[in-house]
N, C-alpha and C positions, 0 to 999 in steps of 0.2 A: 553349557558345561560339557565340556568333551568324555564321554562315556571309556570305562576303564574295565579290565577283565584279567583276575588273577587266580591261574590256574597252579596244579601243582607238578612239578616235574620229575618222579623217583627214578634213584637209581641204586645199584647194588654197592650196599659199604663195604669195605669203607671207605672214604673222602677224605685225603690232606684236605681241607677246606679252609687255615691258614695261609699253607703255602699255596695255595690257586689264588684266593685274593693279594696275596703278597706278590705276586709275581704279575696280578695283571694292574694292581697300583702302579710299582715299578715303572710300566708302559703305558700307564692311563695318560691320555691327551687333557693336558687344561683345560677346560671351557667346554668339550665334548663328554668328559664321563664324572663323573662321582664314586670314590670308592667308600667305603662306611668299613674303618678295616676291625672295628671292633663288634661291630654286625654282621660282618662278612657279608656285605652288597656292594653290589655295583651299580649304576645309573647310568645308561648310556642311550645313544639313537641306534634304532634298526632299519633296514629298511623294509619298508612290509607291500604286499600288493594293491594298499589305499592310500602309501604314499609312507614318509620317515613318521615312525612312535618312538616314545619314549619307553624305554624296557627297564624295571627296577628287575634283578635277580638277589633272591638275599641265599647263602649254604645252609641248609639243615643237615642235619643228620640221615636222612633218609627219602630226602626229596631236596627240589631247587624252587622256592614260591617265587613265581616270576606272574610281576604286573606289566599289563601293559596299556598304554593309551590309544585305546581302541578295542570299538566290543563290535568291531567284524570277523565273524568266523574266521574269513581267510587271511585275515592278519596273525589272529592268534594260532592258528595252524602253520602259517611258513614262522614266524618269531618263537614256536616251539621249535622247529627243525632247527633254525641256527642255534638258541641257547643249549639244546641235544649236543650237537657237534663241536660251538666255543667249550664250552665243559665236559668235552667227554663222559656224559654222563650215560652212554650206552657201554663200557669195559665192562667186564667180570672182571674182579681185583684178582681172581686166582687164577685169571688168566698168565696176568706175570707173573705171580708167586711161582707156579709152574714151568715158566718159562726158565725163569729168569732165577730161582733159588736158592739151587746149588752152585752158580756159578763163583768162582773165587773172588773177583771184582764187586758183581752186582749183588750178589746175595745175599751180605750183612746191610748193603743199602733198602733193598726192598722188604729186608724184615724190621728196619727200623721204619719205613716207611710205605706200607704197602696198598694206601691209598692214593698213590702219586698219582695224577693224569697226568698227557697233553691237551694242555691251555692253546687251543686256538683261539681262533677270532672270528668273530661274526661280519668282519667285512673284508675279503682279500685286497682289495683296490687301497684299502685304508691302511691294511696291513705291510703291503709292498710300500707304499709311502712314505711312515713312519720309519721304515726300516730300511730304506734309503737315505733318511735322517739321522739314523744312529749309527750311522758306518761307520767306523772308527774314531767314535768318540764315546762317554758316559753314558748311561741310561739318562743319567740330570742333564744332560744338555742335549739330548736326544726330546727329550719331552720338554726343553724349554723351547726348541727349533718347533716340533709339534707345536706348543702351544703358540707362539709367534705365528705359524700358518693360518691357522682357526681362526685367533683372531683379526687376521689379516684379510682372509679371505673367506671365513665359515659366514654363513647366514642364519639367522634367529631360527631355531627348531621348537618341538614342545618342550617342557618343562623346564625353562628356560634355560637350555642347553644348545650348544650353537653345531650345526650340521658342520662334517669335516667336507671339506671342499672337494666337490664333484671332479672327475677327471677333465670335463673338458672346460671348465673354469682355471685349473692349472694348468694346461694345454696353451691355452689362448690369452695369459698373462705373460706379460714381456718378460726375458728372462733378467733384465735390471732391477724389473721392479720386483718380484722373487726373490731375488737375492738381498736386495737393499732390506725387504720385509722378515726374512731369515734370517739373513747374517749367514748364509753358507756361504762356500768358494764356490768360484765360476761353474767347476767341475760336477762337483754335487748338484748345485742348481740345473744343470743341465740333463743330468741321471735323473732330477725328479722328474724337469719337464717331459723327459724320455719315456719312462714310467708311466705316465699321467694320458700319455697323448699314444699310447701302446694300448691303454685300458679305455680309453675313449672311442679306439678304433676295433675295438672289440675283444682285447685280451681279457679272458675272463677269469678269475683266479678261486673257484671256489674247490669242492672236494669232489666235485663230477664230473671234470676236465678230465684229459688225458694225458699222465702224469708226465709221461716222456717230451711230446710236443710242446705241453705249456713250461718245462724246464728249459727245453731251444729256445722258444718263443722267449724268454726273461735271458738266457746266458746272449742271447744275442741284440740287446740294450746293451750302450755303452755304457761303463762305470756299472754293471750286473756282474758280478763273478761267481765263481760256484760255491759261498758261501752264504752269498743273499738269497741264491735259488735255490739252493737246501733247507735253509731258514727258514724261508716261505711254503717250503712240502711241508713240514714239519707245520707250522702257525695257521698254512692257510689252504694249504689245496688238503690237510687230513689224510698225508701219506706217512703211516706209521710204518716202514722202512728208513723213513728218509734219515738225512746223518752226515750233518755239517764236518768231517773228518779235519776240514782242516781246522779247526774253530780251534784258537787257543788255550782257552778254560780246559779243554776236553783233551787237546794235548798234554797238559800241563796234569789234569788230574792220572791221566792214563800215563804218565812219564816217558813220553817219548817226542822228539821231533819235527815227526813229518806228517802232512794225513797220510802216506800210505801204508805206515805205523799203525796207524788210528783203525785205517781202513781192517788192517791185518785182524786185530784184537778185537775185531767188532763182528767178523765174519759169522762168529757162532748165534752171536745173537740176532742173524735175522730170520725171521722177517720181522720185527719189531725192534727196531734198533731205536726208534724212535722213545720210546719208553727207555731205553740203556741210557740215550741223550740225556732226558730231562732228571733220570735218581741220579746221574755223575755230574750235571750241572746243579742240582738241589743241594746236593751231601756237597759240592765246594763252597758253595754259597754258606750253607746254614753249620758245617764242619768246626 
Protein backbone atom coordinates (compact mmCIF):
# COMPACT_ATOMS: atom_id res chain seq x y z
CA UNK A 1 0.00 0.00 0.00
CA UNK A 2 1.64 3.06 -1.22
CA UNK A 3 2.35 5.42 1.82
CA UNK A 4 0.65 9.03 1.80
CA UNK A 5 1.46 12.31 3.58
CA UNK A 6 -0.88 15.39 4.24
CA UNK A 7 0.49 18.42 5.25
CA UNK A 8 -0.97 21.70 5.68
CA UNK A 9 -0.22 24.81 3.58
CA UNK A 10 -1.29 28.53 5.13
CA UNK A 11 -1.55 31.40 3.74
CA UNK A 12 -2.70 35.02 4.31
CA UNK A 13 -6.58 35.73 3.69
CA UNK A 14 -8.22 36.18 2.20
CA UNK A 15 -8.74 33.49 -0.71
CA UNK A 16 -11.26 33.82 -3.80
CA UNK A 17 -11.27 30.03 -3.36
CA UNK A 18 -14.38 29.62 -5.71
CA UNK A 19 -13.00 31.47 -8.44
CA UNK A 20 -9.43 29.55 -8.16
CA UNK A 21 -11.18 26.17 -8.55
CA UNK A 22 -13.46 27.58 -11.17
CA UNK A 23 -11.01 28.74 -13.31
CA UNK A 24 -8.69 25.78 -12.90
CA UNK A 25 -11.82 23.24 -13.63
CA UNK A 26 -12.40 25.42 -16.68
CA UNK A 27 -8.66 24.05 -17.74
CA UNK A 28 -8.64 20.78 -16.01
CA UNK A 29 -7.43 17.97 -18.55
CA UNK A 30 -9.81 14.84 -18.63
CA UNK A 31 -8.39 11.76 -17.49
CA UNK A 32 -5.21 13.77 -15.71
CA UNK A 33 -7.09 15.90 -12.96
CA UNK A 34 -10.24 15.74 -10.78
CA UNK A 35 -11.84 18.98 -9.65
CA UNK A 36 -14.48 18.58 -6.51
CA UNK A 37 -15.97 22.07 -7.34
CA UNK A 38 -18.21 21.96 -4.21
CA UNK A 39 -15.19 20.88 -2.07
CA UNK A 40 -13.00 22.99 -3.61
CA UNK A 41 -10.28 20.29 -4.61
CA UNK A 42 -8.48 19.30 -7.16
CA UNK A 43 -6.74 15.78 -7.85
CA UNK A 44 -3.98 15.83 -10.14
CA UNK A 45 -0.20 14.25 -11.07
CA UNK A 46 3.08 16.09 -9.94
CA UNK A 47 6.11 15.55 -10.60
CA UNK A 48 8.12 14.82 -7.44
CA UNK A 49 11.98 13.77 -6.95
CA UNK A 50 10.79 9.65 -6.60
CA UNK A 51 9.14 9.99 -9.67
CA UNK A 52 5.01 11.43 -10.74
CA UNK A 53 2.36 11.46 -7.19
CA UNK A 54 -0.86 11.89 -6.99
CA UNK A 55 -1.43 15.41 -5.20
CA UNK A 56 -5.15 16.03 -3.69
CA UNK A 57 -5.17 19.99 -2.66
CA UNK A 58 -8.64 20.84 -1.06
CA UNK A 59 -9.21 25.41 -0.17
CA UNK A 60 -9.72 26.21 3.36
CA UNK A 61 -9.93 29.28 4.68
CA UNK A 62 -6.67 29.65 6.18
CA UNK A 63 -4.57 27.05 4.90
CA UNK A 64 -4.40 24.63 1.48
CA UNK A 65 -4.54 20.59 2.98
CA UNK A 66 -2.70 19.01 0.36
CA UNK A 67 -2.18 15.02 0.26
CA UNK A 68 0.16 13.49 -1.44
CA UNK A 69 1.26 9.78 -2.50
CA UNK A 70 4.31 9.56 -0.96
CA UNK A 71 5.88 9.88 2.51
CA UNK A 72 9.35 10.84 1.02
CA UNK A 73 10.54 13.87 2.47
CA UNK A 74 11.74 15.15 -0.73
CA UNK A 75 8.72 14.67 -2.47
CA UNK A 76 6.69 16.43 -0.07
CA UNK A 77 9.11 19.36 0.10
CA UNK A 78 9.35 19.97 -3.88
CA UNK A 79 5.02 19.01 -4.14
CA UNK A 80 4.97 21.82 -1.41
CA UNK A 81 6.94 24.34 -3.48
CA UNK A 82 4.79 23.77 -6.68
CA UNK A 83 1.30 23.78 -4.90
CA UNK A 84 2.96 27.46 -2.99
CA UNK A 85 3.53 28.81 -6.42
CA UNK A 86 0.14 27.06 -8.72
CA UNK A 87 -1.92 28.81 -5.82
CA UNK A 88 -0.16 31.74 -5.11
CA UNK A 89 -0.54 31.10 -1.68
CA UNK A 90 2.75 33.35 -0.76
CA UNK A 91 0.64 37.14 -1.77
CA UNK A 92 -0.23 39.49 1.06
CA UNK A 93 -3.83 40.35 -0.25
CA UNK A 94 -3.00 44.11 0.91
CA UNK A 95 -0.41 43.96 -1.25
CA UNK A 96 -2.99 44.67 -4.11
CA UNK A 97 -5.39 46.36 -2.17
CA UNK A 98 -2.53 48.96 -1.92
CA UNK A 99 -1.46 48.78 -5.05
CA UNK A 100 -4.13 48.57 -7.03
CA UNK A 101 -7.13 50.61 -4.80
CA UNK A 102 -7.70 53.67 -5.74
CA UNK A 103 -7.15 53.16 -9.12
CA UNK A 104 -10.58 54.21 -11.30
CA UNK A 105 -10.64 50.83 -13.32
CA UNK A 106 -9.26 48.18 -10.68
CA UNK A 107 -10.32 49.56 -7.55
CA UNK A 108 -14.12 48.77 -7.26
CA UNK A 109 -12.76 45.29 -8.73
CA UNK A 110 -10.41 44.47 -6.06
CA UNK A 111 -12.80 45.74 -3.28
CA UNK A 112 -15.28 43.38 -4.61
CA UNK A 113 -12.74 40.90 -4.79
CA UNK A 114 -9.71 41.09 -2.83
CA UNK A 115 -8.73 37.54 -2.50
CA UNK A 116 -8.12 37.26 -6.23
CA UNK A 117 -4.74 35.26 -7.16
CA UNK A 118 -2.76 34.24 -10.12
CA UNK A 119 -3.56 30.56 -10.78
CA UNK A 120 -0.56 28.96 -12.18
CA UNK A 121 0.32 25.62 -12.94
CA UNK A 122 2.32 23.06 -11.35
CA UNK A 123 3.70 21.93 -14.76
CA UNK A 124 5.11 24.59 -17.48
CA UNK A 125 5.60 21.88 -20.22
CA UNK A 126 1.81 20.91 -19.60
CA UNK A 127 0.91 24.28 -19.50
CA UNK A 128 2.58 25.43 -22.92
CA UNK A 129 0.74 22.26 -24.39
CA UNK A 130 -2.61 22.71 -23.48
CA UNK A 131 -2.43 26.26 -24.38
CA UNK A 132 -1.28 25.54 -27.74
CA UNK A 133 -4.56 23.64 -27.85
CA UNK A 134 -6.69 26.18 -26.96
CA UNK A 135 -5.51 28.77 -29.46
CA UNK A 136 -8.42 30.13 -30.91
CA UNK A 137 -10.93 28.17 -29.85
CA UNK A 138 -13.30 27.50 -26.53
CA UNK A 139 -12.04 26.55 -23.24
CA UNK A 140 -14.62 23.16 -24.15
CA UNK A 141 -12.89 22.17 -26.96
CA UNK A 142 -9.58 23.16 -25.75
CA UNK A 143 -10.02 20.35 -22.86
CA UNK A 144 -11.85 18.13 -25.20
CA UNK A 145 -8.34 18.38 -27.67
CA UNK A 146 -6.58 17.90 -24.06
CA UNK A 147 -8.54 15.22 -23.19
CA UNK A 148 -8.20 13.31 -26.64
CA UNK A 149 -4.26 13.66 -26.12
CA UNK A 150 -4.23 11.93 -22.57
CA UNK A 151 -6.03 9.50 -23.69
CA UNK A 152 -4.35 8.96 -26.75
CA UNK A 153 -1.08 8.99 -25.49
CA UNK A 154 -0.97 9.55 -21.43
CA UNK A 155 0.18 6.43 -19.51
CA UNK A 156 -1.58 4.84 -16.19
CA UNK A 157 -0.26 7.10 -13.21
CA UNK A 158 -1.27 6.73 -9.30
CA UNK A 159 -4.60 7.08 -8.33
CA UNK A 160 -5.90 6.09 -11.34
CA UNK A 161 -5.27 9.12 -13.09
CA UNK A 162 -3.32 8.88 -16.38
CA UNK A 163 0.12 10.97 -16.70
CA UNK A 164 -0.11 13.99 -19.48
CA UNK A 165 2.43 12.88 -22.08
CA UNK A 166 5.99 13.58 -21.57
CA UNK A 167 7.71 15.93 -24.17
CA UNK A 168 9.58 13.67 -25.97
CA UNK A 169 6.62 11.00 -26.53
CA UNK A 170 5.04 13.89 -28.46
CA UNK A 171 8.22 14.87 -30.08
CA UNK A 172 8.64 11.44 -31.63
CA UNK A 173 4.80 10.63 -32.64
CA UNK A 174 4.27 11.14 -36.38
CA UNK A 175 2.66 14.25 -37.02
CA UNK A 176 -0.48 12.08 -38.84
CA UNK A 177 -0.90 10.19 -36.20
CA UNK A 178 -1.36 13.47 -33.72
CA UNK A 179 -3.37 14.95 -35.55
CA UNK A 180 -5.82 12.03 -36.75
CA UNK A 181 -5.80 11.40 -32.36
CA UNK A 182 -6.70 15.33 -31.87
CA UNK A 183 -8.55 16.36 -34.49
CA UNK A 184 -6.35 19.57 -34.91
CA UNK A 185 -5.25 21.27 -38.20
CA UNK A 186 -2.03 20.52 -39.81
CA UNK A 187 -0.72 23.87 -38.36
CA UNK A 188 -1.63 23.40 -34.75
CA UNK A 189 -0.41 19.91 -34.85
CA UNK A 190 2.81 21.03 -35.92
CA UNK A 191 3.08 24.21 -33.08
CA UNK A 192 2.44 21.25 -30.47
CA UNK A 193 5.04 19.02 -32.01
CA UNK A 194 7.20 22.31 -31.84
CA UNK A 195 6.60 22.90 -28.36
CA UNK A 196 7.11 19.27 -27.25
CA UNK A 197 10.42 18.79 -28.97
CA UNK A 198 11.70 22.63 -27.78
CA UNK A 199 10.89 21.24 -24.10
CA UNK A 200 12.53 17.86 -24.70
CA UNK A 201 15.58 19.67 -25.79
CA UNK A 202 15.77 21.44 -22.84
CA UNK A 203 13.26 24.53 -22.80
CA UNK A 204 12.35 24.73 -19.38
CA UNK A 205 9.34 26.58 -18.39
CA UNK A 206 9.23 27.07 -14.69
CA UNK A 207 9.29 30.37 -12.37
CA UNK A 208 13.27 30.31 -12.22
CA UNK A 209 14.03 30.77 -15.82
CA UNK A 210 15.16 33.87 -17.13
CA UNK A 211 12.09 35.75 -18.15
CA UNK A 212 13.40 37.56 -21.28
CA UNK A 213 15.42 34.43 -22.90
CA UNK A 214 12.74 31.94 -22.25
CA UNK A 215 10.11 34.52 -23.95
CA UNK A 216 12.62 34.53 -27.33
CA UNK A 217 13.07 30.97 -26.76
CA UNK A 218 8.83 30.38 -27.09
CA UNK A 219 8.26 33.69 -29.58
CA UNK A 220 10.67 31.88 -31.73
CA UNK A 221 8.52 28.43 -32.20
CA UNK A 222 6.45 28.65 -35.09
CA UNK A 223 2.51 29.19 -34.54
CA UNK A 224 4.01 30.87 -30.66
CA UNK A 225 3.04 34.53 -30.80
CA UNK A 226 3.20 37.10 -28.19
CA UNK A 227 0.06 36.10 -26.71
CA UNK A 228 0.86 32.43 -26.06
CA UNK A 229 4.20 33.81 -24.39
CA UNK A 230 2.60 36.20 -22.26
CA UNK A 231 0.00 33.73 -21.19
CA UNK A 232 2.63 31.38 -20.33
CA UNK A 233 4.66 34.39 -17.98
CA UNK A 234 1.50 34.90 -16.41
CA UNK A 235 0.46 30.59 -15.84
CA UNK A 236 3.69 29.35 -15.89
CA UNK A 237 7.19 31.01 -15.69
CA UNK A 238 5.19 33.28 -12.13
CA UNK A 239 5.94 36.56 -13.84
CA UNK A 240 3.63 38.90 -12.09
CA UNK A 241 4.44 41.76 -14.72
CA UNK A 242 3.55 39.90 -17.50
CA UNK A 243 0.27 41.14 -19.63
CA UNK A 244 -1.15 39.48 -22.58
CA UNK A 245 -2.16 43.37 -24.17
CA UNK A 246 -3.35 42.02 -27.02
CA UNK A 247 -5.72 39.43 -25.52
CA UNK A 248 -9.31 40.34 -26.62
CA UNK A 249 -11.39 39.78 -23.25
CA UNK A 250 -9.00 42.48 -21.87
CA UNK A 251 -9.40 44.71 -25.00
CA UNK A 252 -12.80 44.47 -24.91
CA UNK A 253 -13.24 45.14 -20.98
CA UNK A 254 -10.65 48.01 -21.19
CA UNK A 255 -12.72 49.46 -24.42
CA UNK A 256 -10.23 50.01 -26.82
CA UNK A 257 -8.74 48.40 -29.97
CA UNK A 258 -5.21 47.65 -30.03
CA UNK A 259 -2.68 46.14 -27.38
CA UNK A 260 -0.83 49.45 -27.58
CA UNK A 261 -4.01 50.77 -25.98
CA UNK A 262 -3.91 48.13 -23.57
CA UNK A 263 -0.37 48.58 -23.20
CA UNK A 264 -0.94 52.48 -22.57
CA UNK A 265 -3.66 51.88 -19.56
CA UNK A 266 -1.78 49.32 -18.11
CA UNK A 267 1.47 51.43 -17.50
CA UNK A 268 0.63 52.49 -13.98
CA UNK A 269 -0.12 49.31 -12.74
CA UNK A 270 3.27 47.72 -13.07
CA UNK A 271 5.02 45.92 -11.89
CA UNK A 272 2.02 43.74 -11.16
CA UNK A 273 -0.04 43.90 -14.05
CA UNK A 274 -0.44 40.50 -13.77
CA UNK A 275 -2.92 40.85 -10.89
CA UNK A 276 -4.74 43.87 -13.15
CA UNK A 277 -4.97 40.72 -15.76
CA UNK A 278 -6.76 38.18 -13.76
CA UNK A 279 -9.59 41.06 -11.50
CA UNK A 280 -10.39 42.37 -15.46
CA UNK A 281 -10.50 38.80 -16.80
CA UNK A 282 -12.69 37.71 -13.42
CA UNK A 283 -15.09 40.89 -13.09
CA UNK A 284 -15.83 40.01 -17.30
CA UNK A 285 -16.35 36.54 -16.62
CA UNK A 286 -18.33 36.65 -13.42
CA UNK A 287 -19.83 40.58 -14.35
Amino acid sequence: MTASTTIELPFSPPYEREKAIALIAAHAVPGSERVDLQGLSVTRIMGAPSGPVAVRVELGTRSVTTTISSGEPSDVEAVASLVRAWLDLDLDPSTITDAFGRDPILGPMVTARPGLRVIGHPDGYEAAITTVLGQQVSLLSARTFSGRLVAAFGEPGPDSLLLFPRPNVLASVSTDELQRAIGLTGARTRTLQAVARACAEGLTLTPTVDLVETRASLLSIVGVGPWTADYLAVRALGDRDAYPAGDLVLRRALGVSTAGEAERIAEPWRPLRSYALIHIWTSAAFS
